[in-house]
C-alpha positions, 0 to 999 in steps of 0.5 A: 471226574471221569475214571476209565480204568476198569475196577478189577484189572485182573478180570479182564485176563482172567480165563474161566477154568472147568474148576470154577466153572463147576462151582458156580454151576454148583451154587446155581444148581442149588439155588434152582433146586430151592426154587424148584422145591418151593415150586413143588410145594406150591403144586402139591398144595394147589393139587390137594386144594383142587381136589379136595382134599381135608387138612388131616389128609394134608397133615397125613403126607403118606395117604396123600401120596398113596391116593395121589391121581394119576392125572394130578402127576401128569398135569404137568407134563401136559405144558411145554414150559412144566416140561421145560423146567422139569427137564432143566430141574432134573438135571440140576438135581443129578448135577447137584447130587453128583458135585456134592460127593465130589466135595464129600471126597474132597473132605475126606481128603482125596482127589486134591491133584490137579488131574484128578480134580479135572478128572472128577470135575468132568466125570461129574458133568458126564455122570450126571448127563448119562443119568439125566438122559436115562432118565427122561428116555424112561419117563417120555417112552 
C-alpha cells in the first residue's frame, strides 16, 4: 500500500515566525547549557586529578578555585575546537539567561501584545549578541 500524501499536510504551509524560532533556540540553548555543564564538570575533575590534588581539596570547592592555576584555565583556550565551544556555549548562556526573563515577564502577565512579543523577542537576540561580543572582546584582548 503505497500512500504519498504527507502525514502532516499543515507543515508544508507552515511559515516558521521569530516566536517559534526562539523557542526552539531556547530548548536547545538549554540542552547545550546542560551538556556544556557536564562537560565542565568533566574538566574540573580531569584538572584536580592531574594535578593532584586530595578528595578533601575536591570536597572543599572554594580552595579548589583560590589555588585553581592559571595554566589549568587557559588549557582550553589552547585548541581551537575548546575555543569554538566555548564561544558557542557563552553564547548559549546569554541567550538562555536573556529568554528566561523574558518568559519571567510573561508570567507576570506582561508584554502578551503582538508587537511587544516581536519586540522582546528580537531585543533578546540583539541583547545577548552585544553581551556575547563584549565579552569575548575582553577575554581574547
Amino acid at each position: 500500500m503505497s500512500n504519498k500524501k504527507p502525514l502532516s499536510p499543515h507543515l508544508a504551509v507552515y511559515r516558521m515566525q521569530i516566536t517559534s524560532a526562539l523557542s526552539i533556540l531556547h530548548r536547545v540553548s538549554g540542552l547545550f547549557l546542560f551538556i556544556g555543564f557536564l562537560i565542565l564538570l568533566w574538566w574540573l575533575i580531569y584538572c584536580i586529578h592531574n594535578y593532584g590534588y586530595s578528595a578533601a581539596e575536591i570536597l572543599c570547592i572554594t580552595s579548589f578555585i583560590v589555588e585553581i592555576r592559571e595554566d589549568m584555565i587557559f588549557s582550553i583556550f589552547k585548541h581551537t575546537f575548546g575555543k569554538s565551544v566555548l564561544i558557542i556555549w557563552s553564547y548559549s548562556l546569554f541567550y538562555h539567561m536573556l529568554a528566561g526573563v523574558r518568559h519571567l515577564i510573561w508570567d507576570a502577565g506582561l508584554g502578551f501584545k503582538m508587537k511587544q512579543v516581536y519586540l522582546s523577542g528580537w531585543s533578546v537576540v540583539i541583547t545577548s549578541l552585544i553581551m556575547w561580543a563584549l565579552v569575548w572582546v575582553s577575554l581574547l584582548s
